[in-house]
Structures are given as structure tokens and as C-alpha cells.
Steps between C-alpha positions, in 0.01 A plus 500: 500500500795467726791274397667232721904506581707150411560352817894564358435845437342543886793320607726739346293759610541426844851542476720812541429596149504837328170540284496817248187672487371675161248769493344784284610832477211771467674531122456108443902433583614245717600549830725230668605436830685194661331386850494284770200261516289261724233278376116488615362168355509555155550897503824701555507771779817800455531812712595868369363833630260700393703756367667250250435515093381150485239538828376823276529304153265197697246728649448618110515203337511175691650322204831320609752254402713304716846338380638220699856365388719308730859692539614114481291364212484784281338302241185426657314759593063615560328806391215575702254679312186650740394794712589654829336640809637780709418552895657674762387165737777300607764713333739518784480126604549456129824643467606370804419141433656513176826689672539174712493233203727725316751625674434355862362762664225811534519721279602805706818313568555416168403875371658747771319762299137281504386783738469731192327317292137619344215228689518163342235304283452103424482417149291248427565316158186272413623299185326512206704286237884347548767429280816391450675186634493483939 
């Protein structure tokens, strides 16, 4: 059963926050990454490539946490326990969209070097259980 956001934690959400995404390692490790994010209702939505460990750890094991700590609260924070999705649909919109909340523009002016990179993917976090105090 899917687990609903604080309307504090959305708001912080919607922000220019950095979340930091956890995820298995075919030997069990962690794997952490930090990432810009957009919300979707009550789910998260990240962009990587498909070439990237954690697109390769999700397509094994959907299994994924989310940690969500304001850079100027650090004392309150969320962890977003739930799974992902992967597709190739949207991936470049994705990227782009978040480009523009991030850093104010696409994100082949923000990345010279964008041109290079493997296709994108959406990640879709559907949240199983949160934590923490947002």
C-alpha cells in the first residue's frame, strides 16, 4: 500500500532540494547517489541514464530509499522507503524540466557535454512507508 507525503514534506519537495537515493548492489551493498527531484502527487520522479549503477541496481531490485534533509534544517529530515519504476518515456523532458527548476535552464546548457550522455530514464518512486520528521 502506497504511503502519503506531509503536505511539509511535498512542500519541501517542491523546492530546489537535493534528495539522496539508496539502492542495492547485486552483493547486497548500498549504493548512494545524491539527485535532483520533482514530485508527482505523492511519488518522486529523478532522471539518470541507463548506463548508470543505480538504473541497473533498480531494474534488479526495485527496492529504494529516499533521504530528504533540508541543507537549512539539517535536523529534520524524511526517509522514503518504497519502490521504483524505470522507462525510457519522458526521459528527455525529464531532465530538462528538472534542469530549469534547478539551475534555470535546459539541460544541454547547463551540461555542455549532455550530448554524450547514455539515453535517459524517469524514476518513478511510489512510497511505501516514510519516516523521519518533514
Amino acid at each position: 500500500m502506497a504511503a502519503e507525503l506531509s503536505d511539509k514534506l511535498k512542500s519541501v519537495l517542491d523546492g530546489k532540494i537535493f534528495i539522496q537515493v539508496a539502492t542495492l548492489q547485486p552483493d547486497g551493498s548500498p549504493q548512494v547517489s545524491p539527485v535532483w527531484v520533482k514530485r508527482d502527487g505523492d511519488e518522486l520522479l529523478f532522471s539518470t541514464t541507463v548506463d548508470r549503477r543505480k538504473t541497473k541496481n533498480l531494474q534488479r531490485d526495485p527496492r529504494v530509499t529516499v533521504v530528504v534533509q533540508p541543507a537549512d534544517d539539517p535536523y529534520t529530515y524524511a526517509e522514503i522507503r518504497g519502490t521504483a519504476s524505470v522507462t525510457t518515456d519522458g526521459g528527455p523532458e525529464l531532465i530538462d524540466e528538472l534542469a530549469r527548476k534547478y539551475a534555470g535552464k535546459n539541460y544541454a546548457e547547463f551540461n555542455p557535454e549532455a550530448h554524450k550522455d547514455a539515453q535517459r530514464v524517469v524514476v518513478r518512486v511510489t512510497p511505501r512507508k516514510v519516516v523521519g520528521r518533514l
